[in-house]
VEXLODO-933256 format. One line per 8 residues: number of its first residue (from 0); their letters; for each residue x, y, z of N, C-alpha, C. Coordinates in steps of 0.001 Angstrom, whole numbers. Layout:
BEGIN
NUM	A	X/Y/Z/X/Y/Z/X/Y/Z ~ ...
This chain:
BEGIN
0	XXXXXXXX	-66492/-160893/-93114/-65352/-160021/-93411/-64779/-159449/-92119 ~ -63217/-159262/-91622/-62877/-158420/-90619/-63062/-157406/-90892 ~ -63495/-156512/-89127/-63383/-155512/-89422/-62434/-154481/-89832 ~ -61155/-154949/-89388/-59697/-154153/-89790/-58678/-155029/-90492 ~ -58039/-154367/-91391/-56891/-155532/-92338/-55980/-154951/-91175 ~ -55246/-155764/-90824/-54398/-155363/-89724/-52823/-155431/-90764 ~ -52101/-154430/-89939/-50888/-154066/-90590/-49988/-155277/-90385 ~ -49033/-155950/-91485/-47882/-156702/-90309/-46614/-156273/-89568
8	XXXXXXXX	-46068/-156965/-88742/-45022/-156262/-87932/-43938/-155641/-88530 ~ -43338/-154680/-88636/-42657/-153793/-89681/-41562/-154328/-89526 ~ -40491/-154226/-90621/-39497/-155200/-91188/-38870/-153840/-92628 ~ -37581/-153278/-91371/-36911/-152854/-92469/-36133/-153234/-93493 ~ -36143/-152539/-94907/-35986/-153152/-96198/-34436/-153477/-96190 ~ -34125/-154514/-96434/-32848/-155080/-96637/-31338/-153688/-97254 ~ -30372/-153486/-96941/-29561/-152419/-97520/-28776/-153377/-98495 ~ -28493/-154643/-97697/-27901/-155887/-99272/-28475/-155924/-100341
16	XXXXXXXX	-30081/-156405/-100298/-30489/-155987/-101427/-30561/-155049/-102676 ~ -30510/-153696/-101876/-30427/-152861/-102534/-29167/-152727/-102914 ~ -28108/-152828/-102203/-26922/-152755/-103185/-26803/-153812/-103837 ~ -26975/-154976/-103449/-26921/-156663/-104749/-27715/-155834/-106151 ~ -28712/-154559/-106266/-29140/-154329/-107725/-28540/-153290/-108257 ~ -28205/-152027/-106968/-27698/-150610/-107852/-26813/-150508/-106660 ~ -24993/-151382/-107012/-23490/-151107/-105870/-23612/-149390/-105918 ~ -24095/-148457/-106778/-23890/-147029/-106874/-24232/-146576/-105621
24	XXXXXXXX	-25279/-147093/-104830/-26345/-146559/-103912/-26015/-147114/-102685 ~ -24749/-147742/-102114/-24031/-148037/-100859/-24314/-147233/-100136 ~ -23628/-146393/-100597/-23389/-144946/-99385/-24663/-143916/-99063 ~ -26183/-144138/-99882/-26808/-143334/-99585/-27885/-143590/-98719 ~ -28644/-142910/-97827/-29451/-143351/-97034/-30954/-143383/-97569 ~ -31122/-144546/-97155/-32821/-145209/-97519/-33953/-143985/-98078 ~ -33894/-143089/-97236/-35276/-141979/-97067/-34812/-141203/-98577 ~ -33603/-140911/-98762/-33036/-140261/-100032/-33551/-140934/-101009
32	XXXXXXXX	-33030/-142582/-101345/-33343/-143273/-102334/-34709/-143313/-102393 ~ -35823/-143585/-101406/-37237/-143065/-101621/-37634/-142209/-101756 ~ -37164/-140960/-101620/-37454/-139596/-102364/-37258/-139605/-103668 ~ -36412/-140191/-104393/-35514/-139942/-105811/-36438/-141084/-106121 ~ -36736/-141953/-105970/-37729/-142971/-106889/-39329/-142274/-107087 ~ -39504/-141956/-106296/-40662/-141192/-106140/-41015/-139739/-106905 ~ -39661/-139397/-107165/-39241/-138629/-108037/-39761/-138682/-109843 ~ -38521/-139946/-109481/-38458/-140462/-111316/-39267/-141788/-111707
40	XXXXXXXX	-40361/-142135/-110211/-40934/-143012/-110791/-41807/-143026/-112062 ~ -42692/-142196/-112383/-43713/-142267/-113175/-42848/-142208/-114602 ~ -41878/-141801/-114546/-40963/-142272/-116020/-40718/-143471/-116296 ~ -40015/-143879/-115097/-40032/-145485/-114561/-40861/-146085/-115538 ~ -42170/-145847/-114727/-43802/-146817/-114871/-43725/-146470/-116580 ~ -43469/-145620/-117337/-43999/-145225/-118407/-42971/-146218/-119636 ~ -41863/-146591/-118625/-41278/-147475/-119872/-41582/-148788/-119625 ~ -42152/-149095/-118549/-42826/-150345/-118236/-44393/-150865/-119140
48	XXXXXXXX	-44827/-149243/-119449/-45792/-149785/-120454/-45816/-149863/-122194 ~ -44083/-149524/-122332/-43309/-149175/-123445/-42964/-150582/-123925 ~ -42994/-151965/-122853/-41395/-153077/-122827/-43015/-154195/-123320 ~ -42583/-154574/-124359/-43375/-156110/-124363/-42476/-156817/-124738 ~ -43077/-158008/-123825/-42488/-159550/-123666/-43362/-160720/-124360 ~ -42558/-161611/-125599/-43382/-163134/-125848/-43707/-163614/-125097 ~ -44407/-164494/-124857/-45388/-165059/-124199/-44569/-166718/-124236 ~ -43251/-167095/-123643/-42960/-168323/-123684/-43852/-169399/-123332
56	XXXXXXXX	-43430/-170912/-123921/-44249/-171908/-123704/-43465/-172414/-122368 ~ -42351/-172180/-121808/-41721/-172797/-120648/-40856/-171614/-120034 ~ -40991/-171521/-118655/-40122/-170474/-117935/-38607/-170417/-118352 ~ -37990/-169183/-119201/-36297/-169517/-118747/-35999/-168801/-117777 ~ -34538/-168559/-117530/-34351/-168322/-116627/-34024/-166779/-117299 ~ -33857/-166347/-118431/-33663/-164835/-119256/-34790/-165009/-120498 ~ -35091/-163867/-120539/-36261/-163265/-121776/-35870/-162093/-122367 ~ -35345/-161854/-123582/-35441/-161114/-124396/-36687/-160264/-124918
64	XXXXXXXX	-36783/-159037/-123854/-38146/-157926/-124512/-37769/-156905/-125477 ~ -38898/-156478/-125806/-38831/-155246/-127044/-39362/-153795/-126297 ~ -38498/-152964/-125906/-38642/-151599/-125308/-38684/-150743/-126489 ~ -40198/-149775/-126351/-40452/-148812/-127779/-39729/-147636/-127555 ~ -39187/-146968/-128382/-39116/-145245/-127858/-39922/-144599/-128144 ~ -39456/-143506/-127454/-40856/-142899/-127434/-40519/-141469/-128307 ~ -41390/-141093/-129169/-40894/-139793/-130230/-41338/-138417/-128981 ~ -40605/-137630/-129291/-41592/-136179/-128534/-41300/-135185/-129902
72	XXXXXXXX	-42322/-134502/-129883/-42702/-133639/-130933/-41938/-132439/-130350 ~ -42075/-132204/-129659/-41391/-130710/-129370/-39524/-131216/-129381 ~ -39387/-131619/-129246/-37813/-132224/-129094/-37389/-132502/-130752 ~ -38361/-133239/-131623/-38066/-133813/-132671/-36771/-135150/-132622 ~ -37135/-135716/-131025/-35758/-136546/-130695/-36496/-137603/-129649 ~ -35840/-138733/-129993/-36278/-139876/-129341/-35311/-139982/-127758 ~ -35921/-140830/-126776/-35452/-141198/-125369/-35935/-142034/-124825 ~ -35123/-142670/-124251/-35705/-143939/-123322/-35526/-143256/-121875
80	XXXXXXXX	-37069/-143455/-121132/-36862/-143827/-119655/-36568/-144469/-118998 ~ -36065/-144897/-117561/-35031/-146077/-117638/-35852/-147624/-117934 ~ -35352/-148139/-118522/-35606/-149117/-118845/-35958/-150339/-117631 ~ -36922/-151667/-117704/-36931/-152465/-116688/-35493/-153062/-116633 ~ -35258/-154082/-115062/-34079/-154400/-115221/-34442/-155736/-115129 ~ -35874/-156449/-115040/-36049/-157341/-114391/-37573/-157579/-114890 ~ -37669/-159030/-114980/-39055/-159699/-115497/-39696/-160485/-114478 ~ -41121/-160627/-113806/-41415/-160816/-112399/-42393/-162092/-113002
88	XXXXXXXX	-42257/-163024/-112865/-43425/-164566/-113254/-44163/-164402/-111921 ~ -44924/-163761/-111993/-46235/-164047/-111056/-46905/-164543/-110834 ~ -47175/-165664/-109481/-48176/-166479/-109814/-48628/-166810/-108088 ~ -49907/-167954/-108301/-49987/-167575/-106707/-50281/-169244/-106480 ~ -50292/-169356/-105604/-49636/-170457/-104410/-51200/-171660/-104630 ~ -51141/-172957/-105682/-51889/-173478/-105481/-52695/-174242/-104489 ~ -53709/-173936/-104604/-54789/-174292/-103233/-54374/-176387/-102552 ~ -55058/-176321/-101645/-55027/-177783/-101045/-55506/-178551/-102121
96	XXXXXXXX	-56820/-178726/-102646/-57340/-179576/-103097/-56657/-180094/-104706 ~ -56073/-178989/-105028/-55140/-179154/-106211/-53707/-179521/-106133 ~ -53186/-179297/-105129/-51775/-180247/-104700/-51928/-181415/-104323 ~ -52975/-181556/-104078/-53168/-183484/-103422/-54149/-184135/-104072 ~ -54287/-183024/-105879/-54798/-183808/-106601/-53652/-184661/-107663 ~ -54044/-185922/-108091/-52863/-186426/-109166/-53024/-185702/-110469 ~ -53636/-185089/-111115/-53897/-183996/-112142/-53501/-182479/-111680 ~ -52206/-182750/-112186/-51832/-180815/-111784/-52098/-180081/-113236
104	XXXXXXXX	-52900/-179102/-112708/-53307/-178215/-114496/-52011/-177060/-114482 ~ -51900/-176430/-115161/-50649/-175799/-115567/-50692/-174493/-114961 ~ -49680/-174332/-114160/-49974/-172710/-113546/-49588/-172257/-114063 ~ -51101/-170891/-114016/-50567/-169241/-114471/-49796/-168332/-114633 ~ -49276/-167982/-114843/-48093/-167492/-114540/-47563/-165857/-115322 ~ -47777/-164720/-114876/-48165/-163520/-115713/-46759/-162838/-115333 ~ -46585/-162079/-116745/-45027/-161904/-116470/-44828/-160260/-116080 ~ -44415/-159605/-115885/-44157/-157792/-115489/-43156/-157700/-115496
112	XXXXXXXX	-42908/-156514/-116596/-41531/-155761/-116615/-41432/-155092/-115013 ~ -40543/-154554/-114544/-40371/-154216/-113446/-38555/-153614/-113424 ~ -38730/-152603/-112141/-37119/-151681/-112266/-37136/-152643/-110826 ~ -35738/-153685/-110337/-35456/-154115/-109162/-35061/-153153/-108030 ~ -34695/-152223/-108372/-34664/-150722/-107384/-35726/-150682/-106893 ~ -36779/-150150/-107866/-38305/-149976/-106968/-38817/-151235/-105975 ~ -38573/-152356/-106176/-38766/-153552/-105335/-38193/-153714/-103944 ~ -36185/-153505/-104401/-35711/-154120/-103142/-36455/-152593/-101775
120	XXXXXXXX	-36055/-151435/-102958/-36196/-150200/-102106/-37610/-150215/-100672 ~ -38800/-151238/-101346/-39723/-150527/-100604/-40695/-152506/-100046 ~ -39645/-153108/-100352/-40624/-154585/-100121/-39377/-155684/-99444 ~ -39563/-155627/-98156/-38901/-155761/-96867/-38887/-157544/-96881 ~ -39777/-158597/-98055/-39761/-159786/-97374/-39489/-160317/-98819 ~ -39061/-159330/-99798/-38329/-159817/-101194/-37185/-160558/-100950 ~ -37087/-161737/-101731/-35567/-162260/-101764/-34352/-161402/-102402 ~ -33267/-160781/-102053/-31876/-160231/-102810/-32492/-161185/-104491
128	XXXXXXXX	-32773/-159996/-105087/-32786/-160270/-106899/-31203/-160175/-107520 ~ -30907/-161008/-108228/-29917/-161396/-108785/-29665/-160167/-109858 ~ -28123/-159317/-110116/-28327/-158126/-110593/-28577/-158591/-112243 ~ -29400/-157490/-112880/-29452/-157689/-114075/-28052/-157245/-115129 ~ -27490/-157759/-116427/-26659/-157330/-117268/-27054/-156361/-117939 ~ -28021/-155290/-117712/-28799/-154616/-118836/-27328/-153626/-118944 ~ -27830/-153223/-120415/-26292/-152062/-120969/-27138/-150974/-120576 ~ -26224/-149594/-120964/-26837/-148419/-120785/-27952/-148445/-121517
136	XXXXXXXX	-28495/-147547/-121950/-29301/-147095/-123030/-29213/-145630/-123377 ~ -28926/-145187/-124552/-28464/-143608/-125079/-29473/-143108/-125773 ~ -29756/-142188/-125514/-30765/-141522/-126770/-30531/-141562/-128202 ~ -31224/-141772/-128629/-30825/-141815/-130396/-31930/-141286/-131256 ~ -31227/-140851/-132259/-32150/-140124/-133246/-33271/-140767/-134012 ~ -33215/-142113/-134481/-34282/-142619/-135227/-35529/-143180/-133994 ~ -36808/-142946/-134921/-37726/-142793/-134088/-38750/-143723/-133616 ~ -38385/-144621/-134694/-39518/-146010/-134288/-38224/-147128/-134274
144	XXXXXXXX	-37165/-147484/-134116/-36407/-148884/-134098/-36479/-148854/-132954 ~ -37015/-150092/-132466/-37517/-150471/-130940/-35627/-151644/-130252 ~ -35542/-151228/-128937/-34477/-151750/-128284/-35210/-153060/-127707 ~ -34328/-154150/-128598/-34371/-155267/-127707/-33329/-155552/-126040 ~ -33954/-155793/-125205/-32635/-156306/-123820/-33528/-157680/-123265 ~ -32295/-158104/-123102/-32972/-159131/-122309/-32427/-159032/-121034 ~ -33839/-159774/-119780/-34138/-159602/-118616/-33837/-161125/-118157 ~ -33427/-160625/-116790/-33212/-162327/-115737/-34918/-162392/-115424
152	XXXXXXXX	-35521/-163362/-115538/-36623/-163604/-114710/-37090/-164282/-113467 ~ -37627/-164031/-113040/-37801/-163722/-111273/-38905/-164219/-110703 ~ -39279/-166185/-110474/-40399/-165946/-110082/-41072/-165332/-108358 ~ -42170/-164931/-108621/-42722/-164230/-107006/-44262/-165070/-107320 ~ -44072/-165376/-106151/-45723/-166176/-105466/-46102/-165423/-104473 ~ -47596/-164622/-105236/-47957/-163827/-104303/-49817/-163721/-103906 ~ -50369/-163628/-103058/-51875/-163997/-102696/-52708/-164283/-104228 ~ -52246/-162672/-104854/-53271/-161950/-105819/-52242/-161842/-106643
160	XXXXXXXX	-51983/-162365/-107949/-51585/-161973/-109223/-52099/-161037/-110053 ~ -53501/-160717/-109873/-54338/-160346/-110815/-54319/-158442/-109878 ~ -53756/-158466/-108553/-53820/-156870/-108022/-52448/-156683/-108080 ~ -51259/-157600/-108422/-49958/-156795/-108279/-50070/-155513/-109348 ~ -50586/-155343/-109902/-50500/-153989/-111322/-50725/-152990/-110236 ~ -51415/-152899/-109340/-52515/-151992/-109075/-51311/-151390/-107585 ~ -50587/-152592/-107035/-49815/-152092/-105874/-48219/-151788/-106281 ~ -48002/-152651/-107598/-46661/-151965/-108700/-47189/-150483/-108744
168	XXXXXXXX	-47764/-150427/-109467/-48517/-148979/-110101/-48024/-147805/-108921 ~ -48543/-147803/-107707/-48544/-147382/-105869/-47228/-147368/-106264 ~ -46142/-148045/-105766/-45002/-147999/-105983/-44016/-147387/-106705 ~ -44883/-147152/-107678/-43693/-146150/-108602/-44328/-144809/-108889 ~ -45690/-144820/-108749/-45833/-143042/-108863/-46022/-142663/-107453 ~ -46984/-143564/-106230/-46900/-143049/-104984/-48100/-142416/-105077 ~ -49641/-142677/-105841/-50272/-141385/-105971/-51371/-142677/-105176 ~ -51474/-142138/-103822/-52717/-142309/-103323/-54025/-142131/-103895
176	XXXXXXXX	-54632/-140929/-104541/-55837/-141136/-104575/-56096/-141880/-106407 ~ -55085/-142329/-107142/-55398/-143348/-108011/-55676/-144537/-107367 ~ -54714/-144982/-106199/-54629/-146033/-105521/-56243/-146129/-104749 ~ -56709/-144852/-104403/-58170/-144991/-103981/-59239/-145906/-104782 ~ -58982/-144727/-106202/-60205/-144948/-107220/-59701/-146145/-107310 ~ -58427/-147269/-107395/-58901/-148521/-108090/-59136/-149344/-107396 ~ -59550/-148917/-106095/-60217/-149773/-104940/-61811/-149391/-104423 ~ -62192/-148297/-105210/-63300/-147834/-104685/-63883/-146894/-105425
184	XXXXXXXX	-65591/-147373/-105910/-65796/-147248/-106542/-66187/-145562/-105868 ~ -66388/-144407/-107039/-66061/-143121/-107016/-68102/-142562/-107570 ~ -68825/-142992/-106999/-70456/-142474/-107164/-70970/-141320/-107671 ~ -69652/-140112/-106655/-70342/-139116/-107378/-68996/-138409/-108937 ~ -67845/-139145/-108522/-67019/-138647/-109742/-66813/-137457/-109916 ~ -65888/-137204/-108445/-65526/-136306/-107545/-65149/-136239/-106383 ~ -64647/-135168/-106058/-64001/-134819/-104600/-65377/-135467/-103529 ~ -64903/-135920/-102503/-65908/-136312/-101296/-66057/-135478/-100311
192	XXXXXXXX	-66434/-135414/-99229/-66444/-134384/-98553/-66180/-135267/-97249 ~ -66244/-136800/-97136/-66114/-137410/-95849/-66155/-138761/-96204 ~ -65805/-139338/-94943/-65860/-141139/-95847/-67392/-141385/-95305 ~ -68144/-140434/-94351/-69733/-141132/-93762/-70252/-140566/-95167 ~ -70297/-139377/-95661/-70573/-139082/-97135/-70169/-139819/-98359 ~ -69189/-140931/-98350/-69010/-141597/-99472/-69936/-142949/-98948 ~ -69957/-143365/-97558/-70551/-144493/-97192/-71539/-144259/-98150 ~ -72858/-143298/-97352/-73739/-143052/-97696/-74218/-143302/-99365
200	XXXXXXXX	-72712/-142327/-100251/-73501/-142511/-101593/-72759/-144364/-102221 ~ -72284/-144254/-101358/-71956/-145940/-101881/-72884/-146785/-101873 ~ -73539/-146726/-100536/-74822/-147753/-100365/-75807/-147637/-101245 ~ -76487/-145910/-101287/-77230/-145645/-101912/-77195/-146053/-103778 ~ -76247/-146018/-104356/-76000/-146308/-105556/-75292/-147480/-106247 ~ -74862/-148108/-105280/-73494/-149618/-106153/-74488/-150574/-105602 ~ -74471/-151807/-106439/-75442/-153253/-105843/-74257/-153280/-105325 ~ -74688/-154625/-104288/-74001/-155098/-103089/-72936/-156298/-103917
208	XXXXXXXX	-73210/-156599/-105321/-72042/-157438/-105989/-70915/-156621/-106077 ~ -70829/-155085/-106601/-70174/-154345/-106899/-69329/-154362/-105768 ~ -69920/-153872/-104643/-69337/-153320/-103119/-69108/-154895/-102487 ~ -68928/-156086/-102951/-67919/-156812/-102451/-66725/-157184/-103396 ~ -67169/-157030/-104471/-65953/-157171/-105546/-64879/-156498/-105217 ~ -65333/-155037/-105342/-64348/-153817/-104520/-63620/-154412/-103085 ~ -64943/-154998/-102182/-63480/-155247/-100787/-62938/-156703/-101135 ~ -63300/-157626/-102107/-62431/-158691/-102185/-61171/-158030/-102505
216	XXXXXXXX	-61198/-157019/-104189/-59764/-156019/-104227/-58685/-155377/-103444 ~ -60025/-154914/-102284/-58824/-154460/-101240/-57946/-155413/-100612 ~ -58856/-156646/-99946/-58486/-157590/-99142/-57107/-157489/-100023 ~ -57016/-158217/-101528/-56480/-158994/-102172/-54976/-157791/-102581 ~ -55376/-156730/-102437/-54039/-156067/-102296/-53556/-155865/-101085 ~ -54422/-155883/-100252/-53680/-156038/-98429/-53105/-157530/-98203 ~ -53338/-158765/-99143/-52571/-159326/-98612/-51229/-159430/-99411 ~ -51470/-159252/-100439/-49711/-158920/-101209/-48790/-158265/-100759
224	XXXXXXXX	-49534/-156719/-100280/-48648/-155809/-99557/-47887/-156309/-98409 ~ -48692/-157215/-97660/-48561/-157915/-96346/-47409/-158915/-96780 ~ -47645/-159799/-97635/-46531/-160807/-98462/-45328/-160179/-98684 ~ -45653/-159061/-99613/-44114/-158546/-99958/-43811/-157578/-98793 ~ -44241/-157492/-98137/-43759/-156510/-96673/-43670/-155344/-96992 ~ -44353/-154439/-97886/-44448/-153185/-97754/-45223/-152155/-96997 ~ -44149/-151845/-96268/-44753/-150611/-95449/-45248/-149050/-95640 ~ -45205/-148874/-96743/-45324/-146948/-96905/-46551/-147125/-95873
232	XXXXXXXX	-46518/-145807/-95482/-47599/-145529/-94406/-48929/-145174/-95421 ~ -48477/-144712/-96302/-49946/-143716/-97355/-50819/-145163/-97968 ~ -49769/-145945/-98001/-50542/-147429/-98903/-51201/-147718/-97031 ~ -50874/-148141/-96387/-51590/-148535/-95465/-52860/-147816/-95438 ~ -52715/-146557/-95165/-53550/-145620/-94479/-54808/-145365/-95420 ~ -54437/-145519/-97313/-55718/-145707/-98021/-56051/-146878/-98107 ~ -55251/-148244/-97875/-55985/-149449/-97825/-56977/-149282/-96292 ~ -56590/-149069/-95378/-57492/-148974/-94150/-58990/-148105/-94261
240	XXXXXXXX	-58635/-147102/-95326/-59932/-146445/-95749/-60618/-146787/-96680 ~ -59489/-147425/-97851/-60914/-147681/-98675/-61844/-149074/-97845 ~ -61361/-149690/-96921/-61674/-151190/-96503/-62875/-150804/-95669 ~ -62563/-149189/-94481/-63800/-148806/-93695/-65151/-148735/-94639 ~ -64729/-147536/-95782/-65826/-147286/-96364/-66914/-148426/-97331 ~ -65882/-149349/-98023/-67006/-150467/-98384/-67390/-151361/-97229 ~ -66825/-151536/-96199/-67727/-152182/-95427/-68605/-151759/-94596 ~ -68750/-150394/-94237/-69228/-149389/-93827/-71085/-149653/-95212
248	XX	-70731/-149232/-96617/-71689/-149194/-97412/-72434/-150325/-97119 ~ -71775/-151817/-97189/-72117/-153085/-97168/-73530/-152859/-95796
């Protein structure tokens, strides 16, 4: 294992992009629009776990999902958070021995609702996403008729399919120490007092399957991050720690 995931060379986020998804946001400067997502992300994220998608037998190029509303009791009134604008086919880059085999087995391919704002805004080596047609969406009074929209879909080939949730997730609420716990396992299930104090109870308590599973995770979200070119400093700075401390335990 290295000892350091090394950062890649920084690569500011495209301003085309971002206007090719939201023309509203021309005139405003970058650090603003990452404040205001960071803001309203976790509403964001919350209609992302609202939106299910069929499970097609062949990629199109649009998918029709089902977005739930959501009731609030104190309101006695239904609302949508903003809705995804965009469906992400995830999949990752088949190995040597399977491209230069004559039997190709069928790639994986896992789909994610996703807002293209949060993407172009903070992932510097994304291609300009094609804008979505989504309509508004209005609040309305009845409480369970679920909104169908359909989404352009978008494929991305990226290291780790199976950690984009975990660096999406980072992205739209921004909360470092979730981003910790799902890289590292938490012994005493609680505040730490140091990372030589988490070494310590790491070694002492996780088998050594556990504490590489965990840094394959990290690796495997340091190299996506690295792929899609995201720079936040806080994602760096807990991937660099959780990576000391399990190899540190190891």
């Amino acid at each position: 294992l290295p000892r350091t995931l090394l950062k890649p060379k920084f690569r500011q986020v495209s301003r085309e992009a971002i206007v090719a998804v939201a023309p509203e946001l021309a005139p405003v400067p970058l650090p603003y629009i990452i404040q205001s997502l960071k803001t309203i992300g976790p509403n964001m994220m919350a209609a992302l776990s609202r939106t299910t998608a069929p499970a097609p037998m062949s990629l199109p190029r649009e998918l029709t999902v089902s977005v739930k509303q959501e009731y609030t009791m104190e309101s006695s009134s239904t609302s949508f958070d903003p809705p995804p604008t965009h469906l992400l086919a995830v999949y990752a880059r088949a190995d040597a021995s399977i491209a230069t085999s004559k039997v190709t087995p069928r790639r994986k391919v896992t789909l994610f609702p996703t807002h293209a704002i949060v993407l172009a805004a903070h992932c510097a080596h994304l291609p300009t996403l094609r804008p979505s047609k989504l309509p508004q969406i209005f609040r309305s009074p009845e409480r369970t008729e679920d909104t169908n929209i359909t989404l352009p879909i978008v494929p991305l080939c990226i290291p780790s399919p199976s950690m984009f949730p975990v660096l999406q997730a980072y992205l739209y609420t921004k909360r470092a120490d979730h981003l910790l716990g799902a890289l590292v396992p938490n012994p005493a299930h609680g505040p730490v007092a140091s990372a030589s104090e988490l070494i310590r109870q790491l070694a002492e308590t996780q088998p050594i399957y556990t504490l590489m599973r965990a840094a394959l995770r990290t690796h495997e979200l340091w190299a996506n991050a690295a792929a899609l070119g995201v720079f936040d400093e806080r994602l760096w700075l807990t991937i660099s720690f959780a990576w000391h401390v399990l190899l540190g335990a190891l």
